[in-house]
N, C-alpha and C positions, 0 to 999 in steps of 0.2 A: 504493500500500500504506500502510495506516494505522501510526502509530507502533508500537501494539499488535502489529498484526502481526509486525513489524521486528523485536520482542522475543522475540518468538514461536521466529521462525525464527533465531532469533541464539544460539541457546543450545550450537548446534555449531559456533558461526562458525569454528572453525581447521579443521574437518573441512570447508567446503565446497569445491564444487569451484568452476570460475572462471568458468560462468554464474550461479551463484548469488552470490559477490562482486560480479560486474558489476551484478546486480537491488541489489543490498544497495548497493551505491555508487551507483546513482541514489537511491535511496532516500533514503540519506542526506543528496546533496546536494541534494536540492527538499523535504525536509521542514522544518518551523520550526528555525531553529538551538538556541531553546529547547528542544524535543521531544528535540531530536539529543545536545543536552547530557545532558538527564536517560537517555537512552538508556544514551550510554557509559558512564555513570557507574555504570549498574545493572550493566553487565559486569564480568567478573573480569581480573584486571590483564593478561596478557597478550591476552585479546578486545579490551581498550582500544584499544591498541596498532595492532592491527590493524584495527579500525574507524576507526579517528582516521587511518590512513594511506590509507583509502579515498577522504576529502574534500579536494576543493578546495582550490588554497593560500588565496581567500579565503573561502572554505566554514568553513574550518579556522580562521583567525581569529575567525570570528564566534561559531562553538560554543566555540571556548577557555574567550573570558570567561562563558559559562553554566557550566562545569563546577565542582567543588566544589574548596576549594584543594587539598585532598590529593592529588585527582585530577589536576591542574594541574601538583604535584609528581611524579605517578609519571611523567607522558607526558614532562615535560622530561627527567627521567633517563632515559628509552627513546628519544627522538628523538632526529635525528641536529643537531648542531649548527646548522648555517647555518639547518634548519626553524623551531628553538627561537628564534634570532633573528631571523627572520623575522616570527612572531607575536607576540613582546613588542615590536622595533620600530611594530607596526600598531594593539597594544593602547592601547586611553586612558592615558593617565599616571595619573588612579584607578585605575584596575584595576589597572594593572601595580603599583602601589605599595602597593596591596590583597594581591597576591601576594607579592610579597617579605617583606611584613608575616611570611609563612608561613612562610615557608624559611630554610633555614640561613643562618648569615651569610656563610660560604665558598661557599657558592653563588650568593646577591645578587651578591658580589663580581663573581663569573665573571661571569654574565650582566650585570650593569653594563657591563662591560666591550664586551660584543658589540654594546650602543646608539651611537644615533650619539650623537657628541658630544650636539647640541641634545636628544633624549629623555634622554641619561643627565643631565646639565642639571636639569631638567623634574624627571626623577624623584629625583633627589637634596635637589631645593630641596622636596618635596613628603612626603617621608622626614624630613626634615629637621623639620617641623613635630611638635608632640607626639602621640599617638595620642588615639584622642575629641575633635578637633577639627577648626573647619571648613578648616583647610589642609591636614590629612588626608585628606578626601574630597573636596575641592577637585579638580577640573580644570581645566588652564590651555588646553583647547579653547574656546574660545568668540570670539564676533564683535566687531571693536573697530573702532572708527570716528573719524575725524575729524570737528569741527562745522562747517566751510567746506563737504562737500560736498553735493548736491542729491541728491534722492530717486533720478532715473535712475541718478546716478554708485554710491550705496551698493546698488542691487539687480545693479550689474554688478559689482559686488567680493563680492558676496555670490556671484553665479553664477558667478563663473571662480574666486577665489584661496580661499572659504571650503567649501568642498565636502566637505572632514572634518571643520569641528566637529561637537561634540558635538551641538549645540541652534542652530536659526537665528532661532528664534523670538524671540527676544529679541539686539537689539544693542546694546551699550554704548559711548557716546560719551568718551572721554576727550582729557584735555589733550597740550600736547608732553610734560610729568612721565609723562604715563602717570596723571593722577589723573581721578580719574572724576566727570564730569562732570554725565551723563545715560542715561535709558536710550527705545529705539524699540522698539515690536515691530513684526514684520513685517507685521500685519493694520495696523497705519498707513502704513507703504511704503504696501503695495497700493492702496491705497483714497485715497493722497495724490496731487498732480499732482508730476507725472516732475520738473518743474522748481523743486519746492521746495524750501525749504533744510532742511539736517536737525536746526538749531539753531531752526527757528521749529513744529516739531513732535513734537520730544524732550521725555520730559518729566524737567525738572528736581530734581522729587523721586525720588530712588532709593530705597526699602529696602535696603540693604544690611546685611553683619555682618562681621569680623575674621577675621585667621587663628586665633585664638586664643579665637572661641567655641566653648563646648562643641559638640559636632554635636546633641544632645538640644535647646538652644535653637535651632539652627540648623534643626531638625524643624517647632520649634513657628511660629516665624518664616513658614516656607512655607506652614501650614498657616493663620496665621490671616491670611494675606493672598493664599492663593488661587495664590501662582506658584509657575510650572514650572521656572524657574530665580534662583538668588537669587549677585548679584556679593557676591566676597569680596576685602578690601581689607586693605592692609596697615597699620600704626600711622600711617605716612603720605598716608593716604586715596589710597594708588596700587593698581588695579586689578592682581591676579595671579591670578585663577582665578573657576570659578562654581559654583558645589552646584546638581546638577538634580533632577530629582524622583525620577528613577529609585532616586538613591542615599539621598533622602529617606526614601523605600520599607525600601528598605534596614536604613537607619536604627533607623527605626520599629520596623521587625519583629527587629531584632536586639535593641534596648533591652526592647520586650516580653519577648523571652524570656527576658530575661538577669533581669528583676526577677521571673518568673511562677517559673524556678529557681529563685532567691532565695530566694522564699516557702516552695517546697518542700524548701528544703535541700538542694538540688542544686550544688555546689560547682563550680572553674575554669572559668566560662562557660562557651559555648553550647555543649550535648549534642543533637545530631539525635538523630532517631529509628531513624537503620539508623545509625549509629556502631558501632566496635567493640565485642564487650563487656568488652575490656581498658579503652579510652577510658570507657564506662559505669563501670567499676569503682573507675576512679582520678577521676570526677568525684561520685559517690555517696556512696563507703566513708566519706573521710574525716569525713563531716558524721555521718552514723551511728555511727560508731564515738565523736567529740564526743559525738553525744546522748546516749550509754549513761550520762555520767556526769550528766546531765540526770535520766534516769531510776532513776540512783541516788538522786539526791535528792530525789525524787517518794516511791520506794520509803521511804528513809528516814524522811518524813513520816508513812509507816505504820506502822511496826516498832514504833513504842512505843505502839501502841494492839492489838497484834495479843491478848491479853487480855479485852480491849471486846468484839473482831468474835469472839469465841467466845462470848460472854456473849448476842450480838445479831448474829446471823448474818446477816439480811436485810440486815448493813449490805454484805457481800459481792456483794448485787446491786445495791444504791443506787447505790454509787460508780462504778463504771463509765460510769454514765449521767449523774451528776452531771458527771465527767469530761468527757467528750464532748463535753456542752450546754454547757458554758462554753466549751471549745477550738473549737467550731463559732461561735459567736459570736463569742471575740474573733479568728479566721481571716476572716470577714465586715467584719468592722470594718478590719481591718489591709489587706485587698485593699483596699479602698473606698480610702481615704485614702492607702495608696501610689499609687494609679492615679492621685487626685485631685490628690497631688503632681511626680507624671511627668507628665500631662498640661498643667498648670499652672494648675487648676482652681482651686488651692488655696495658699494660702504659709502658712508658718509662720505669718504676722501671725494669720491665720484661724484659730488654734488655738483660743479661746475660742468660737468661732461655730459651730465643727464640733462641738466637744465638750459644747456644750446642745443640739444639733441629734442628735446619736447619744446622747445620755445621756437625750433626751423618748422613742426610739424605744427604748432600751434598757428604760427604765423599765415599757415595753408586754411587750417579752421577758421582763423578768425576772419579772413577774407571771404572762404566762402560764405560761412553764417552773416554776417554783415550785408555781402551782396545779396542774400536770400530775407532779411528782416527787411531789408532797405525796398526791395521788389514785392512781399508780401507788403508792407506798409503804404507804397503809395496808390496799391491796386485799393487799399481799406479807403485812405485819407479821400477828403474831397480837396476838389483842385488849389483851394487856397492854401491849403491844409498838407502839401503834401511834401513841405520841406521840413519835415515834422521825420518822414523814412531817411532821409539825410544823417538824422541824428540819431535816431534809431539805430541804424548798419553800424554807425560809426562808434557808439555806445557798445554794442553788442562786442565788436571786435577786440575793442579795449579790455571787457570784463572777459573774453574768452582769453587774451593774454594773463591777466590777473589771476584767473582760476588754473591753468597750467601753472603759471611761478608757485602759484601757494600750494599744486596739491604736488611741485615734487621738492621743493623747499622745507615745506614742513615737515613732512615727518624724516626727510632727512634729519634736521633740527633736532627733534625728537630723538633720534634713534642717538647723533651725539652728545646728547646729554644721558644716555641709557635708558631711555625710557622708552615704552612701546609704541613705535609708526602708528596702529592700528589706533591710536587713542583720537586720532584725527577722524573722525567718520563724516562718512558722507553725507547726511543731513545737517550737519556744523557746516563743513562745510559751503553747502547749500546755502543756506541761511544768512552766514556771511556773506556772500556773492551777491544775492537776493537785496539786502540792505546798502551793500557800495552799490550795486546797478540800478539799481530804481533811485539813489539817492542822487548817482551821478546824472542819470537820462531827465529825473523833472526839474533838476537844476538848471542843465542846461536849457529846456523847454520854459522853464520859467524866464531864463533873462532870455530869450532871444524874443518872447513874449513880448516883454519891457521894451527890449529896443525895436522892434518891428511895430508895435503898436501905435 
């Protein structure tokens, strides 16, 4: 039976009867643990409950760490104890330390407690590191080796004593300190004679990164050198953990979202998309209810020309568009160069490089938009009226140059004082633009008013 199915027939899961449980428990324990994760998690909290009791004690382990943490939280609080410690015992020390991250403090306590000594260990020293950093997402799963012994002796310690790391792929050589040394992959075992030594086919330069790098550099790291797992080391160059890719993944798609929010004024990080709409409301409201006074000050920029826009009514339809074309612009500009700056395309140094390179491309915008406000406006204006698009084009042009310098200035700016590009969003933005272009466009329509009259 297909996942889909499963979903299907699960929607009176407490009403079935117990050959339809029995179908629904195989089901769940030979479908992907991923599948099985997003399953549960589509059920309502008592179906959880009940599904998750269906599987496997390691069935059950495997779908834990797919589920969402909320979800992770409600089935702790519904399961029976020794179960709960059962599956954070079996869990990665990321992950488990990725959970707790979640939950109350009075509650880490407890379940600390139910670890064994060595994982509570493990996850304390791992807790222990700051958040957004690589001893954060750090696991201290992975393969360690001595340099005395030969190719046969490390694929026999690999098959009997290492069978729960994380990653086999890669092993790391270190000293009696524990400092590291080197690193082997396995496709070199394999393809080495049994009786080599592992110090004359290791190799000596490691990548490595600290407990104490950002995990965003810790991303980029992986990425521009191609590995699936990357050693992290402590101030004493002694090996305590490795960032694999999966959580690279991870990583990535969390930072994404967390700046794509940003932009949009979406506030307390990450909002999925089936969140509550109490959660929706308390990561939304606050930024909108900010911008009101944003667009008070937009509005204000108008109120002393509202005179003008009765005298020149067409200006009623100008502005709106004039509006837009600049705030669609500098949102263009501000994506680009936030991205450029997360990704690490770009450093602050590059701030004069970027911004002749967007201000030759702006210069193409601002003419055409100009020529296009300036040709919409005197088809609106009546004939006396229609040196009015003159100033319009001309306005518009100006504010599409302004809104390129600011959206790739600023958060330059930003990022050299170390603070986040993404704090610059798009609606701020906006709003600003909004307030200098209607401020500059009825000025001038005001005095050319005065002197023409």
């Amino acid at each position: 039976m297909l996942i889909q199915d499963v979903r299907n027939c699960a929607i009176n899961i407490v009403d079935f009867g117990v050959s339809d449980l029995n179908e629904l428990k195989w089901d769940l324990n030979h479908l992907p643990a991923v599948d099985v994760g997003d399953y549960i998690t589509n059920l309502s909290r008592k179906q959880r409950a009940i599904a998750f009791r269906l599987l496997n004690k390691n069935r059950a382990i495997d779908v834990f760490e797919y589920l969402p943490a909320e979800v992770q939280e409600l089935l702790i609080n519904s399961l029976h104890d020794v179960q709960v410690a059962q599956i954070l015992e079996a869990m990665s020390p990321d992950e488990r330390a990725e959970l707790f991250d979640e939950l109350p403090a009075k509650v880490v306590k407890r379940l600390l407690q139910s670890l064994s000594p060595q994982q509570r260990q493990v996850t304390a020293t791992i807790l222990g590191y700051p958040e957004g950093t690589a001893g954060r997402v750090m696991t201290t799963e992975y393969v360690r080796l001595q340099e005395g012994l030969t190719v046969r002796e490390v694929l026999n310690k690999i098959r009997c004593q290492d069978e729960d790391k994380e990653t086999i792929y890669y092993a790391y050589v270190t000293d009696n300190n524990r400092k590291l040394v080197s690193v082997v992959s396995l496709r070199q075992l394999l393809f080495s004679y049994p009786d080599a030594l592992l110090r004359d086919i290791a190799a000596a330069k490691v990548i490595r990164t600290t407990t104490d790098t950002p995990q965003r550099e810790v991303a980029k790291i992986m990425k521009r050198y191609d590995l699936i797992a990357l050693p992290v080391v402590d101030r004493e160059d002694r090996l305590v953990g490795i960032v694999t890719i999966d959580d690279v993944v991870d990583i990535i798609d969390e930072e994404a979202t967390e700046e794509i929010q940003k932009l949009a004024g979406v506030t307390g990080g990450d909002e999925s998309a089936l969140c509550s709409p109490k959660v929706t409301l308390r990561k939304r409201l606050p930024w909108l209810l900010g911008n009101i006074g944003l667009y008070i000050a937009a509005a204000s920029a108008i109120a002393p020309f509202q005179e003008v826009i009765k005298v020149v009514p067409v200006l009623a339809i100008i502005m709106p568009i004039l509006a837009n074309s600049s705030g669609n612009v500098a949102f263009q500009v501000l994506s680009v160069t936030v991205r450029g700056l997360g990704l690490g395309e770009v450093t602050p140094k590059d701030t004069m490089t970027l911004l002749r390179k967007e201000l030759t491309a702006g210069l193409g915008t601002a003419v055409g938009l100009g020529l296009a406000l300036t040709t919409l406006s005197m088809m609106w204006s009546p004939p006396d009226e229609r040196w009015v698009s003159f100033v319009a084009g001309s306005v518009m042009a100006v504010n599409v140059m302004i809104a390129v310098t600011l959206g790739t200035v600023l958060p330059m700016g930003l990022k050299r004082l170390n603070l986040d590009p993404a704090l610059i969003s798009g609606p701020l933005m906006t709003t600003t633009l909004d307030a200098v272009g209607f401020m500059t466009f009825l000025s001038l329509i005001s005095f050319a008013l005065q002197v023409f009259s």
